[in-house]
C-alpha positions as a LaTeX table, in Angstrom:
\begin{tabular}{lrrr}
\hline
Residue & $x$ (\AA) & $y$ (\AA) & $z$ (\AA) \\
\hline
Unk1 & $-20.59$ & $-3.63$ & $-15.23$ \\
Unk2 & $-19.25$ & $-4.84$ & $-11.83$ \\
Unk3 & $-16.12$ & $-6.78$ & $-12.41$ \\
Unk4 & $-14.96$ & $-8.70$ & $-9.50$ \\
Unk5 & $-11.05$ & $-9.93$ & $-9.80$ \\
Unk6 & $-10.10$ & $-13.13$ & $-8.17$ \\
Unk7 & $-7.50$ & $-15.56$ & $-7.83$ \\
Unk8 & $-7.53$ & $-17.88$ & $-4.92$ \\
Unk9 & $-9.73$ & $-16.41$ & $-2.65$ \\
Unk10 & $-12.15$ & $-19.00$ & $-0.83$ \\
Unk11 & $-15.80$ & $-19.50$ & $-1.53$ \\
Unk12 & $-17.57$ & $-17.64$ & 1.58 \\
Unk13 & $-15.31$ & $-13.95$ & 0.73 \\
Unk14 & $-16.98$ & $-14.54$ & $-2.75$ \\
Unk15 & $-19.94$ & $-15.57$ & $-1.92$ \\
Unk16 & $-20.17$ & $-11.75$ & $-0.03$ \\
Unk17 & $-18.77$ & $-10.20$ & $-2.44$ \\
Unk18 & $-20.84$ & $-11.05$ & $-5.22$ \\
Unk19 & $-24.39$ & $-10.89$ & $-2.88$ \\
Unk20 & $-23.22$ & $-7.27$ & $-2.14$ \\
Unk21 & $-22.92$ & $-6.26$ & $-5.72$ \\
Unk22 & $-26.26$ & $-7.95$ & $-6.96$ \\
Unk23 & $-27.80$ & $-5.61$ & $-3.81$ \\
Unk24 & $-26.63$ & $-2.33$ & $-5.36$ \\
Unk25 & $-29.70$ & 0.01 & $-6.16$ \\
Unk26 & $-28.70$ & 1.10 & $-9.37$ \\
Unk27 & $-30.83$ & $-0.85$ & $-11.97$ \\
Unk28 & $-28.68$ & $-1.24$ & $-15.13$ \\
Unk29 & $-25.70$ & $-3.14$ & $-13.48$ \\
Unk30 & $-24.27$ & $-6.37$ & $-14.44$ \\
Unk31 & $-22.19$ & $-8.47$ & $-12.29$ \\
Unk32 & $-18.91$ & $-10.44$ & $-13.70$ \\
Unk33 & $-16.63$ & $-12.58$ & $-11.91$ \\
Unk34 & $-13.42$ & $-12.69$ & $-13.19$ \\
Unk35 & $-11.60$ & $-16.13$ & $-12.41$ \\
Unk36 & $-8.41$ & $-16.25$ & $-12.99$ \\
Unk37 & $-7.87$ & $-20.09$ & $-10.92$ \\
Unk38 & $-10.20$ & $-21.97$ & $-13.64$ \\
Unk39 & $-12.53$ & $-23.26$ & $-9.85$ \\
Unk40 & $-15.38$ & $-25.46$ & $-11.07$ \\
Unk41 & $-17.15$ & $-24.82$ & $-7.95$ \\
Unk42 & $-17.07$ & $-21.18$ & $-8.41$ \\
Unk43 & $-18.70$ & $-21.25$ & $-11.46$ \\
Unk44 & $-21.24$ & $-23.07$ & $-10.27$ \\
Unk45 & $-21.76$ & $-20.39$ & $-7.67$ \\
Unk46 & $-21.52$ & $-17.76$ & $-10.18$ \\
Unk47 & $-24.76$ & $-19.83$ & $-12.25$ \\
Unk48 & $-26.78$ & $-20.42$ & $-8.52$ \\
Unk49 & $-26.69$ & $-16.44$ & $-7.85$ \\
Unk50 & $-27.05$ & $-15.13$ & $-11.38$ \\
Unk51 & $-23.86$ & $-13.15$ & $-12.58$ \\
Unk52 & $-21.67$ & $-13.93$ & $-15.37$ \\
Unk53 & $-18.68$ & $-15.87$ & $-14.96$ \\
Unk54 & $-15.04$ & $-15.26$ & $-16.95$ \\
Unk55 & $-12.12$ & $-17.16$ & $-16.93$ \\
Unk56 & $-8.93$ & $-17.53$ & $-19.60$ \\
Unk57 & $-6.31$ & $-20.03$ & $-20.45$ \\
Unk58 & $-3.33$ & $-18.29$ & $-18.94$ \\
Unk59 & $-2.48$ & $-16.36$ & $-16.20$ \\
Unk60 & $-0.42$ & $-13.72$ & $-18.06$ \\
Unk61 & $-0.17$ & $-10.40$ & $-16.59$ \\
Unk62 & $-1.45$ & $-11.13$ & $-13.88$ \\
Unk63 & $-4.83$ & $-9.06$ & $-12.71$ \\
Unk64 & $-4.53$ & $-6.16$ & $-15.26$ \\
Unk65 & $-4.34$ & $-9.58$ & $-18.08$ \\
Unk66 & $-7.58$ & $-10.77$ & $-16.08$ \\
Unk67 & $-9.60$ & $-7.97$ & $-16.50$ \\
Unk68 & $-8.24$ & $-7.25$ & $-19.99$ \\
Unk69 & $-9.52$ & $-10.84$ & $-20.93$ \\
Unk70 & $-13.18$ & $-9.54$ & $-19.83$ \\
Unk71 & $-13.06$ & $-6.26$ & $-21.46$ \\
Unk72 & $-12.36$ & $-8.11$ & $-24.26$ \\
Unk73 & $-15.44$ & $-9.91$ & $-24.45$ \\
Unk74 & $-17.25$ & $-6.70$ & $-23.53$ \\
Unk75 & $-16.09$ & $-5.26$ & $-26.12$ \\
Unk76 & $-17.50$ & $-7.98$ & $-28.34$ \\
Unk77 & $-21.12$ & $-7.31$ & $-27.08$ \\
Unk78 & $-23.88$ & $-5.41$ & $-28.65$ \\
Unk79 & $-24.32$ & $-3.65$ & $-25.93$ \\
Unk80 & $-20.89$ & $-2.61$ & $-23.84$ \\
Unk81 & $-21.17$ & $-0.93$ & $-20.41$ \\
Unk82 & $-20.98$ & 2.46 & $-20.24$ \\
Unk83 & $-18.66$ & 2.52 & $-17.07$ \\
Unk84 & $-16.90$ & $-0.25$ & $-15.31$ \\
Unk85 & $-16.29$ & $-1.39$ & $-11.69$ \\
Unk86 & $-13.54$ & $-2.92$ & $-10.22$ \\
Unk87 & $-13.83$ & $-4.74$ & $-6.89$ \\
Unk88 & $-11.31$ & $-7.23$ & $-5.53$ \\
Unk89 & $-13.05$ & $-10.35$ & $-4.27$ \\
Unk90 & $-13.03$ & $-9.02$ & $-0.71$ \\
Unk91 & $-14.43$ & $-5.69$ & $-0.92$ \\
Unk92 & $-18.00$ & $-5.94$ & $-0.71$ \\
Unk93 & $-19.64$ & $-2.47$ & $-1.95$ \\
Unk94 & $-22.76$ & $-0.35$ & $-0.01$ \\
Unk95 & $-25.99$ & $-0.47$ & $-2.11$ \\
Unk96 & $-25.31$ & 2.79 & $-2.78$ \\
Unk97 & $-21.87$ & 2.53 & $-4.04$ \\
Unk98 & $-22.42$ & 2.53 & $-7.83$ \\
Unk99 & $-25.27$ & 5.53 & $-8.10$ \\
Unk100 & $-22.36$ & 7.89 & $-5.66$ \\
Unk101 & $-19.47$ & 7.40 & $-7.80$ \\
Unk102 & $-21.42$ & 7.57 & $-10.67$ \\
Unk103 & $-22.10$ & 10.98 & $-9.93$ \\
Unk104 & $-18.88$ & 12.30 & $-10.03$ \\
Unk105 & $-19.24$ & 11.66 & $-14.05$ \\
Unk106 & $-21.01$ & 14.76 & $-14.74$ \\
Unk107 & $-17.75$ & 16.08 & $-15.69$ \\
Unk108 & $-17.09$ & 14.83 & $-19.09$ \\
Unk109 & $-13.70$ & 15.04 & $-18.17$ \\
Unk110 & $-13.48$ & 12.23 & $-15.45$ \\
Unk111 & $-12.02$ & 9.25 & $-16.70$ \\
Unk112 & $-12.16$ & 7.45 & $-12.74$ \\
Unk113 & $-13.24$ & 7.98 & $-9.34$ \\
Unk114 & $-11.66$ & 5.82 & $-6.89$ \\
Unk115 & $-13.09$ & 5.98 & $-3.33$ \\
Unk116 & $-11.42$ & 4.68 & $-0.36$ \\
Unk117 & $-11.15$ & 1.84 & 1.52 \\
Unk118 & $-12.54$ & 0.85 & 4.39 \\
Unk119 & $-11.84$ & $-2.98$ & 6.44 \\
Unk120 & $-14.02$ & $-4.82$ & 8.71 \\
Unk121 & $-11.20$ & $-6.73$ & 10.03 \\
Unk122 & $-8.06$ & $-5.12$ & 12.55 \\
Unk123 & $-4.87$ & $-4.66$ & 9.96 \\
Unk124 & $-1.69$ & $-7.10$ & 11.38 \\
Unk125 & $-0.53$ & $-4.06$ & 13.35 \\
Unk126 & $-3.68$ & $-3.48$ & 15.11 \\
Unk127 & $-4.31$ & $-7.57$ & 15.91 \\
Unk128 & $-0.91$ & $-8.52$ & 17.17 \\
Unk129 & $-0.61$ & $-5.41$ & 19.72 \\
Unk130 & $-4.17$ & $-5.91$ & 20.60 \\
Unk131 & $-4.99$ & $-2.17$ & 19.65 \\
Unk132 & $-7.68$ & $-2.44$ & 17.05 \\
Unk133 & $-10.20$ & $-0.35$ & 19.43 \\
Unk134 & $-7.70$ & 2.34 & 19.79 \\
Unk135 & $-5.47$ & 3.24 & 17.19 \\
Unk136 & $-7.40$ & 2.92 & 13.15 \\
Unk137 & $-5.95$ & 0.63 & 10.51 \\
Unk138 & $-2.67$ & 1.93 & 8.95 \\
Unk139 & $-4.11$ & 3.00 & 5.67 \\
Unk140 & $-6.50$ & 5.71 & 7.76 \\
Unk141 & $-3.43$ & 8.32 & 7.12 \\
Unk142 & $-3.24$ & 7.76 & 3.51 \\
Unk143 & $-7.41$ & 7.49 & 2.65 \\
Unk144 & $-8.39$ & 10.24 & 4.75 \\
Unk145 & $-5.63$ & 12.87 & 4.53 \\
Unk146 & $-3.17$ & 12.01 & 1.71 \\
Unk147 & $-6.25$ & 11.15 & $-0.93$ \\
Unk148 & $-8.26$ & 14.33 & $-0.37$ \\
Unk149 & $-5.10$ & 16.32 & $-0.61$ \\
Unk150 & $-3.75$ & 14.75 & $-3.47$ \\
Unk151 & $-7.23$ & 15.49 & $-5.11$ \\
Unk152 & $-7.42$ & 19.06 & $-4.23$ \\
Unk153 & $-3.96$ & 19.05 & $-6.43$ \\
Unk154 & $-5.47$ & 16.80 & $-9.15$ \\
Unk155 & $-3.68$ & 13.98 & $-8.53$ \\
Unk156 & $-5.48$ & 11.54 & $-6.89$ \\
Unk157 & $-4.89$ & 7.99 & $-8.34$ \\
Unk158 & $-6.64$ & 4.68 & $-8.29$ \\
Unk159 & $-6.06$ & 2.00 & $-6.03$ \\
Unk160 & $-7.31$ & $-1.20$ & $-7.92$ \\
Unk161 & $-10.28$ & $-1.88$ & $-5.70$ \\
Unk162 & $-13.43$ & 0.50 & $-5.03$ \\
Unk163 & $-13.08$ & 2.24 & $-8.26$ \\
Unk164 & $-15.13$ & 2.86 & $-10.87$ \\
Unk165 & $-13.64$ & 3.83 & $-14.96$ \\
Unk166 & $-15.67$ & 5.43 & $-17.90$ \\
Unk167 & $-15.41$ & 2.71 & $-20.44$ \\
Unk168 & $-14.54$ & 5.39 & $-23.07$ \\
Unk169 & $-11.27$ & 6.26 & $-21.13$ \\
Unk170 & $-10.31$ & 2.62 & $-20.91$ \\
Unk171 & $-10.83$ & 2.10 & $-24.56$ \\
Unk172 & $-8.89$ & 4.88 & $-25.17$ \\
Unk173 & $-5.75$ & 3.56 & $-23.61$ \\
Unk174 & $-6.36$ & 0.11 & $-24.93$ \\
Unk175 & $-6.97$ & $-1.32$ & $-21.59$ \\
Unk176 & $-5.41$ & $-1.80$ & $-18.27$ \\
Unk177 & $-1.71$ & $-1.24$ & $-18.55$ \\
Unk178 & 0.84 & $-4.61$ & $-17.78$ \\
Unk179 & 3.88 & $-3.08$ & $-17.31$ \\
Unk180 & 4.01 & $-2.48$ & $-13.88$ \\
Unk181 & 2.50 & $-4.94$ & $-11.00$ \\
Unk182 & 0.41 & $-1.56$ & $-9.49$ \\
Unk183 & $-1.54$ & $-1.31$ & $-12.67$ \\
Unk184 & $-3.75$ & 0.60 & $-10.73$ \\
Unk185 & $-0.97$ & 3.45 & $-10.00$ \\
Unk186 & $-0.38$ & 3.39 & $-13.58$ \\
Unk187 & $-3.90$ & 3.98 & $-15.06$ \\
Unk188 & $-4.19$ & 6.41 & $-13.57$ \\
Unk189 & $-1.25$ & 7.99 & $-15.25$ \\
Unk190 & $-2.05$ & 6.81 & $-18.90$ \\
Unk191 & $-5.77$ & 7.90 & $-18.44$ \\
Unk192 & $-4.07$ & 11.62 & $-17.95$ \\
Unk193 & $-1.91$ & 11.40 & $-20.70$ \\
Unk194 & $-5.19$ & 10.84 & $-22.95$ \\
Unk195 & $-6.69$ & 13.77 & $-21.23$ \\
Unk196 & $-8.94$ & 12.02 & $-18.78$ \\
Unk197 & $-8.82$ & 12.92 & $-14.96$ \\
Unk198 & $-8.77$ & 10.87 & $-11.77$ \\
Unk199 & $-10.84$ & 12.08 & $-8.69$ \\
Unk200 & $-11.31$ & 11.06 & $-5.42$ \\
Unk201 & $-14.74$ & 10.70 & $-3.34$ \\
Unk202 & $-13.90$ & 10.20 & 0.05 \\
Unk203 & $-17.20$ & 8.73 & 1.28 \\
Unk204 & $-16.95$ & 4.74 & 3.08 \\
Unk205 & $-18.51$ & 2.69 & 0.19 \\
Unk206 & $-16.69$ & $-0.61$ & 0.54 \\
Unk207 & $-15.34$ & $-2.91$ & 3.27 \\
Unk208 & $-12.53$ & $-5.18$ & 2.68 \\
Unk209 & $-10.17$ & $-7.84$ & 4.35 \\
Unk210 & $-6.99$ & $-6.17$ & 5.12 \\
Unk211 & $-4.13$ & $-8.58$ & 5.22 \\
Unk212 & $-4.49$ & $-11.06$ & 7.84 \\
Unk213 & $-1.03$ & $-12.00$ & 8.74 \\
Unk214 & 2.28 & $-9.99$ & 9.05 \\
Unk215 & 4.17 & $-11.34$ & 5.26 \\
Unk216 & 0.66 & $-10.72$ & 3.44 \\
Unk217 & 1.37 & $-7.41$ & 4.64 \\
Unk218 & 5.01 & $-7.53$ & 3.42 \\
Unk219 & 3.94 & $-8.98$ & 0.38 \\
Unk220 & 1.27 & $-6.49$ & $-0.36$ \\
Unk221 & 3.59 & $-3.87$ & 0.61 \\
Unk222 & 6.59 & $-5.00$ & $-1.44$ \\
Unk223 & 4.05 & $-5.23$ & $-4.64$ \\
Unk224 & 3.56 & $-1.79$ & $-4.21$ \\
Unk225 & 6.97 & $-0.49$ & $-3.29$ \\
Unk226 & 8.54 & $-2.57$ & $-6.79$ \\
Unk227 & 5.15 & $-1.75$ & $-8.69$ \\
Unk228 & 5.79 & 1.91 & $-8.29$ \\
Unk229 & 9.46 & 1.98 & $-9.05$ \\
Unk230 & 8.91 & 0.19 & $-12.66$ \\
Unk231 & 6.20 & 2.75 & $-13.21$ \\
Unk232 & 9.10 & 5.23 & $-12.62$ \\
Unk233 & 11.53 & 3.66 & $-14.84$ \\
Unk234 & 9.14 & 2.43 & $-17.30$ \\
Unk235 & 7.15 & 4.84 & $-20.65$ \\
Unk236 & 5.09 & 6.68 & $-18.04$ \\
Unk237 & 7.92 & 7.74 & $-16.22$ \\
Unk238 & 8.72 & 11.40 & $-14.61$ \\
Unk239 & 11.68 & 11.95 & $-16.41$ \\
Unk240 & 10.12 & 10.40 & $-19.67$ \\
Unk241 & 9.19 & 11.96 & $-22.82$ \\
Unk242 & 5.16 & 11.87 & $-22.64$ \\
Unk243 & 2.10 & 14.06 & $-22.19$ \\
Unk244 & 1.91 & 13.78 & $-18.39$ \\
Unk245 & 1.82 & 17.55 & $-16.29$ \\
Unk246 & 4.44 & 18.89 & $-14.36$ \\
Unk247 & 2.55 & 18.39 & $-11.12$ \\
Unk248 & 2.07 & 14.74 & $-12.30$ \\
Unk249 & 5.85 & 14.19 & $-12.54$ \\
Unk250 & 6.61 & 15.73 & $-8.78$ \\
Unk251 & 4.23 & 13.53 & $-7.83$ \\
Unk252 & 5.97 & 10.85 & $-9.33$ \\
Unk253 & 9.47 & 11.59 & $-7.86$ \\
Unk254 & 7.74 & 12.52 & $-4.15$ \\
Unk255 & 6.55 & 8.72 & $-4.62$ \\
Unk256 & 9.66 & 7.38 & $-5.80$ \\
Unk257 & 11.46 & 8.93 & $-2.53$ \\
Unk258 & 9.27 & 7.85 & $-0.31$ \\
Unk259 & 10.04 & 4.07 & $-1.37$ \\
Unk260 & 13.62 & 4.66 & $-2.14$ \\
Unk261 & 14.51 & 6.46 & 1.02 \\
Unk262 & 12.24 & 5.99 & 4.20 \\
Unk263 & 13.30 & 2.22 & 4.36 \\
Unk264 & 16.85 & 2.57 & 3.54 \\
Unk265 & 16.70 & 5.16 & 6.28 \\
Unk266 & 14.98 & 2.83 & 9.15 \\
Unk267 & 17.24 & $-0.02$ & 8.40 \\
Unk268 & 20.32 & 2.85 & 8.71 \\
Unk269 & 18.71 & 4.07 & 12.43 \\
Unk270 & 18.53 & 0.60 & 13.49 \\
Unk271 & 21.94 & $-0.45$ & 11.76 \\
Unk272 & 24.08 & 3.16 & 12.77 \\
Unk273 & 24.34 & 2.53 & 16.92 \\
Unk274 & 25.65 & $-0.88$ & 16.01 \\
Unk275 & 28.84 & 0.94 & 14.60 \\
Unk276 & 29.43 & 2.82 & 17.46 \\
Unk277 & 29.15 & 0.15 & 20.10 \\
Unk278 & 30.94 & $-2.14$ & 17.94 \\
Unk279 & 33.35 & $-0.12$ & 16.11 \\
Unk280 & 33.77 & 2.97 & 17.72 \\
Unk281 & 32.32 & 5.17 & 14.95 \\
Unk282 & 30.38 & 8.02 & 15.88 \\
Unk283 & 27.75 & 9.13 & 13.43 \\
Unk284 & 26.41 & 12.15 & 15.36 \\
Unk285 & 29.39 & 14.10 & 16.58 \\
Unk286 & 27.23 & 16.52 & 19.31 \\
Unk287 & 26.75 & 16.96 & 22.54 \\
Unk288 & 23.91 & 15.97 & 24.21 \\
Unk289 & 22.94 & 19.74 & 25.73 \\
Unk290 & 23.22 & 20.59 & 21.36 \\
Unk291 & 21.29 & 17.98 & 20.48 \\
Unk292 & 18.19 & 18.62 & 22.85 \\
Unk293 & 18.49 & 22.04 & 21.86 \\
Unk294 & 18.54 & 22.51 & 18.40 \\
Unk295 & 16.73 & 18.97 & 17.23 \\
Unk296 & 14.90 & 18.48 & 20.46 \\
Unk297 & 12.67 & 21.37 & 19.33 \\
Unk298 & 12.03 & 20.10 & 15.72 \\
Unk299 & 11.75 & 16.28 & 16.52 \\
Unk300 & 8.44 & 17.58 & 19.35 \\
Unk301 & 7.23 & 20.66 & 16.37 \\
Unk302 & 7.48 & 17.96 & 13.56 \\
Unk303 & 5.42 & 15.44 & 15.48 \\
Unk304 & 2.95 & 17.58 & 17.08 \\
Unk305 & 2.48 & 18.97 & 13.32 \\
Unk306 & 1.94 & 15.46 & 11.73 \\
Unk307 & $-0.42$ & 14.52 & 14.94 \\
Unk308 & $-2.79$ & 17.63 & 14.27 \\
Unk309 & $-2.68$ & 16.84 & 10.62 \\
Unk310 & $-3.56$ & 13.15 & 10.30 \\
Unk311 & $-6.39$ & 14.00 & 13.19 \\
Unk312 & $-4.36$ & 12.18 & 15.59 \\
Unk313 & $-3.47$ & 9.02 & 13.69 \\
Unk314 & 0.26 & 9.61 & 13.37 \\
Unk315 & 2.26 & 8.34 & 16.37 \\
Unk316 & 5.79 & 8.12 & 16.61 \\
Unk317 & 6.63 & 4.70 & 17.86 \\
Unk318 & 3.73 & 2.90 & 15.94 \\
Unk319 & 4.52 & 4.52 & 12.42 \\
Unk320 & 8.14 & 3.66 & 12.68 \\
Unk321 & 7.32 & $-0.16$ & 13.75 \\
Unk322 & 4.81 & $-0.13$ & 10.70 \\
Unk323 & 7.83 & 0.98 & 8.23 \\
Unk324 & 10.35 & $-1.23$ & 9.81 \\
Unk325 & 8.45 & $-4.50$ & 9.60 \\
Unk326 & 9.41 & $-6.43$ & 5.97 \\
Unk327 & 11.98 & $-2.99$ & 5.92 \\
Unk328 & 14.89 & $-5.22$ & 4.14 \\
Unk329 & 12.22 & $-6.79$ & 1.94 \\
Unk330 & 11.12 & $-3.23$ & 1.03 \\
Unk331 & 14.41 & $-2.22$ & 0.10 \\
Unk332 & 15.17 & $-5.54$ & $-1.95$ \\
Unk333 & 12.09 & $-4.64$ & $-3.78$ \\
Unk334 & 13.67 & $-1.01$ & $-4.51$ \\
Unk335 & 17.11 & $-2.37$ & $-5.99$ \\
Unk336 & 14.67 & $-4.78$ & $-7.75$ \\
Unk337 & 12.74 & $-2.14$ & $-9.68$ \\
Unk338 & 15.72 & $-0.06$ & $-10.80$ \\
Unk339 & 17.80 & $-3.22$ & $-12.07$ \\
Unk340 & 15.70 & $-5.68$ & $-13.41$ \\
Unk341 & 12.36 & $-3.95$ & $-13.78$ \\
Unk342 & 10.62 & $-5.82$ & $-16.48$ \\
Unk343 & 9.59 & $-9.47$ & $-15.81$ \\
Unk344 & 9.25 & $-9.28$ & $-12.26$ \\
Unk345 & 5.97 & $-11.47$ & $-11.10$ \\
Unk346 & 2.89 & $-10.29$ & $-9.03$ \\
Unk347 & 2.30 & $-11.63$ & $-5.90$ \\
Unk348 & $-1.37$ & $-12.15$ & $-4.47$ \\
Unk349 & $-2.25$ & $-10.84$ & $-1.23$ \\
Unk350 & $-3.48$ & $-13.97$ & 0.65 \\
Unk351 & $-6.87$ & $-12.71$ & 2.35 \\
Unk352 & $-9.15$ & $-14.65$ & 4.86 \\
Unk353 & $-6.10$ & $-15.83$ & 6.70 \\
Unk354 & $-7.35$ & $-17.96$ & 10.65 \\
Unk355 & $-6.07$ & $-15.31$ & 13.14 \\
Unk356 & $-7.37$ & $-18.62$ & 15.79 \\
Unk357 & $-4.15$ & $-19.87$ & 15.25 \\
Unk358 & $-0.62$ & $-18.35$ & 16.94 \\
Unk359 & 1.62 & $-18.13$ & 13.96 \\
Unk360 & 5.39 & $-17.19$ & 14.68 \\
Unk361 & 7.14 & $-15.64$ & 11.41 \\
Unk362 & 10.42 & $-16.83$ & 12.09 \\
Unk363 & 11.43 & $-15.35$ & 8.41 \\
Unk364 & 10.81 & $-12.19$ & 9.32 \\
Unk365 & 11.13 & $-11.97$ & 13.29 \\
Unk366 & 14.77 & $-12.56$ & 12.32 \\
Unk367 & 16.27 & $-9.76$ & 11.16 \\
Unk368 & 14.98 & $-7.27$ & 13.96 \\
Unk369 & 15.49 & $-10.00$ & 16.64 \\
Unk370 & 19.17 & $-10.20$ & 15.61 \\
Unk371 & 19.43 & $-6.34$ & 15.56 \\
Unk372 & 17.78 & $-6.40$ & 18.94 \\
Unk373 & 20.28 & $-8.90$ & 21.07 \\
Unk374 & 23.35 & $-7.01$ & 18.73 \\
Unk375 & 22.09 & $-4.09$ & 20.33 \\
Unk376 & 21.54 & $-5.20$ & 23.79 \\
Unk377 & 25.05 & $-6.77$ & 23.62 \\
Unk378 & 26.53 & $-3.39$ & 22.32 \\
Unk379 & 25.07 & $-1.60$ & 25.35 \\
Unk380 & 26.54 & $-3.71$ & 28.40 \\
Unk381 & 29.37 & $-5.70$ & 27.40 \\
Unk382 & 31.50 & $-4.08$ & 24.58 \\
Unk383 & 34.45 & $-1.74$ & 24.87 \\
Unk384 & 32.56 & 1.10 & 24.19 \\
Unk385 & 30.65 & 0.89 & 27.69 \\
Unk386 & 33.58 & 1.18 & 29.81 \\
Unk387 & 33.81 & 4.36 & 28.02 \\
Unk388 & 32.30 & 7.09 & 31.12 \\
Unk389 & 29.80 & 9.52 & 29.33 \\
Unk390 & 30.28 & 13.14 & 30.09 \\
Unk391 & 26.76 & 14.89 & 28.90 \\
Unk392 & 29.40 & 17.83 & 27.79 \\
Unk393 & 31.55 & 15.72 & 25.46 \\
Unk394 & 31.38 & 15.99 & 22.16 \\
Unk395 & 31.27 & 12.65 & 20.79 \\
Unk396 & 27.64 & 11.61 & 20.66 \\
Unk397 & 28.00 & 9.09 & 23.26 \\
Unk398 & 24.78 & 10.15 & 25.13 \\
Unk399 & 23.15 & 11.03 & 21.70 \\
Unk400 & 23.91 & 7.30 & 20.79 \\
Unk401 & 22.78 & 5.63 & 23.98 \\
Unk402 & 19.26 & 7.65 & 23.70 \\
Unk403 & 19.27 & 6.81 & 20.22 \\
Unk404 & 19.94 & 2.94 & 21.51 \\
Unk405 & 17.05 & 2.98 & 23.78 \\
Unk406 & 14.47 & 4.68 & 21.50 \\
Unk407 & 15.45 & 1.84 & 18.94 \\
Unk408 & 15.12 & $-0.58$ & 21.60 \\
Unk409 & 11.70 & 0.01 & 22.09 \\
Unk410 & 10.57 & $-0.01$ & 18.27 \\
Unk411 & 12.22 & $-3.31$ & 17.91 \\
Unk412 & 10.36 & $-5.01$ & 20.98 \\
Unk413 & 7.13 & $-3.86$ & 20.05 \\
Unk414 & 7.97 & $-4.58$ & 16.41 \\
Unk415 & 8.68 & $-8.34$ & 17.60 \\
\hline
\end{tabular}
């Protein structure tokens, strides 16, 4: 059974969605369409194509409660599917999509395969710099590198969308967990602590709608970033009494620092030169002639390495603007998770956005706008510029004004 999640997505995505499913060439396959906005009109569409429509009284827990409302009625049937398929409402599968994850179940083992996805529309990145025919969508890293290696380490996990789950596995952990807003993340997880395994088949099968505008990427974003931190602090935890591996639990914690540190750190590179220009307080105490010498070397190694690895995807200026857009959202989400991690609501990804339309995102064009003029000030009218640099000295000044300029640059294109 194809289950297709939605919430508030409008009637042509669907419409796609559901006309792709019907056109898979796998022969036993029903289609379901999960609505969790109660749309007359949708059903109605649901009737005109032929697929089965579900819908509930609430909207408790979210997506996982969605889907957990149909698997309940699956359950109920004389004849319950075999394997499921979950497909957001803007990912429309290949024909072949079910038959070549399906094939991956020959191991009795497999409890999912999630395959990656794909977009036929430019990421916000790509669209507002106008580089869509030159530089891939910013999940091209994580899909084609990160995925495949994490599988060859068995510990590939889903990612909602474009997966497919052997109904016996889902039974066995009495549906989709609801304590975490990545439920996705976290199946995977409870799936291995009942023995079952999560693989990855990195073939194209689906095409979504990535998000549209700038904050439904900082929203989608955020869900992940607080989604992943409750997983950490919740029964599935690394550092919790349960059946999960060892490798399982690094994973966890690599995960968990990612989130917890690489904002926190772009917020302190943007945030640092303001103290010198501004207070006087040096952060890197080095000359200049050190610094080219002993970091110079590992800054070029480090991103020469990362360019050969991601096949070229990886470049400096880009990746930092993609991690310091929605950067003090990301870290709100952190402190979030690790405080108050229970009760904390999920937020839909808007999708289908009208990109005809200049929209100005004054909300979060702020906070890098105001470290931009803060900076610009700090360069050529404080104290500290009076100040004559001496490339010898050993004060940072130089390392500071480079550091200045390189920020400089991330924030404008950023903006």
């Amino acid at each position: 059974d194809v289950l297709i999640a939605t919430y508030n997505e409008e009637a042509s995505i669907l419409e796609r969605t559901i006309v792709g499913a019907l056109a898979s060439n796998y022969p036993a396959l029903r289609v379901r369409v999960l609505d969790d906005k109660r749309r007359p009109w949708l059903r109605e569409m649901c009737e005109r194509l032929g697929v089965h429509y579900h819908t509930r009284p609430d909207n408790n827990h979210a997506k996982a409660g969605n889907i957990n409302a149909c698997l309940a009625t699956l359950r109920a049937l004389p004849d319950p599917p075999d394997f499921i398929s979950i497909l957001d409402a803007d990912f429309v599968p290949h024909v072949d999509f079910v038959p070549r994850a399906l094939a991956l179940f020959h191991d009795p083992t497999v409890g999912l395969v999630q395959t990656p996805q794909h977009f036929f529309n430019p990421d916000p990145i790509q669209h507002n710099l106008g580089i869509d025919k030159s530089y891939p969508d910013e999940q091209r890293f994580f899909f084609d590198h990160l995925q495949p290696a994490r599988d060859a380490w068995g510990i590939a996990f889903c990612c909602g969308t474009s997966s497919m789950m052997r109904w016996q596995g889902i039974e066995a952990i009495g549906g989709f967990p609801t304590d975490s807003v990545t439920e996705d993340f976290l199946i995977t997880l409870r799936l291995q602590e009942a023995g079952w395994r999560t693989v990855y088949l990195n073939e194209p099968l689906t095409e979504g709608l990535a998000p549209e505008g700038v904050v439904e990427y900082v929203v989608q974003r955020t869900r992940w970033c607080l989604g992943l931190i409750q997983i950490v602090r919740g029964p599935s935890g690394p550092l919790t009494r349960n059946n999960l591996r060892l490798i399982d639990r690094f994973s966890l914690i690599d995960s968990f620092l990612f989130w917890s540190t690489t904002y926190v750190f772009r917020l302190a590179c943007l945030l640092i030169p303001l103290l010198y220009w501004y207070a006087g307080v040096t952060a890197v105490n080095a000359p200049l002639s050190g610094v080219l010498v002993y970091f110079g070397p590992f800054y070029i190694f480090s991103m020469a390495a990362m360019r050969w690895i991601s096949g070229g995807v990886m470049l400096p200026v880009l990746q930092d603007v993609s991690q310091i857009i929605g950067a003090p959202q990301m870290v709100r989400a952190v402190w979030t998770g690790l405080v108050r991690p229970h009760g904390q609501p999920f937020k839909v990804t808007d999708k289908g956005g009208d990109r005809t339309k200049t929209i100005i995102q004054w909300g979060l064009l702020r906070p890098p706008a105001i470290i931009f003029v803060l900076t610009l000030i700090g360069v050529f009218f404080t104290s500290a510029t009076d100040i004559e640099f001496d490339r010898d000295a050993g004060d940072g000044k130089w390392v500071v004004l480079f550091w200045t300029i390189y920020n400089l640059a991330v924030l404008l294109v950023a903006m």
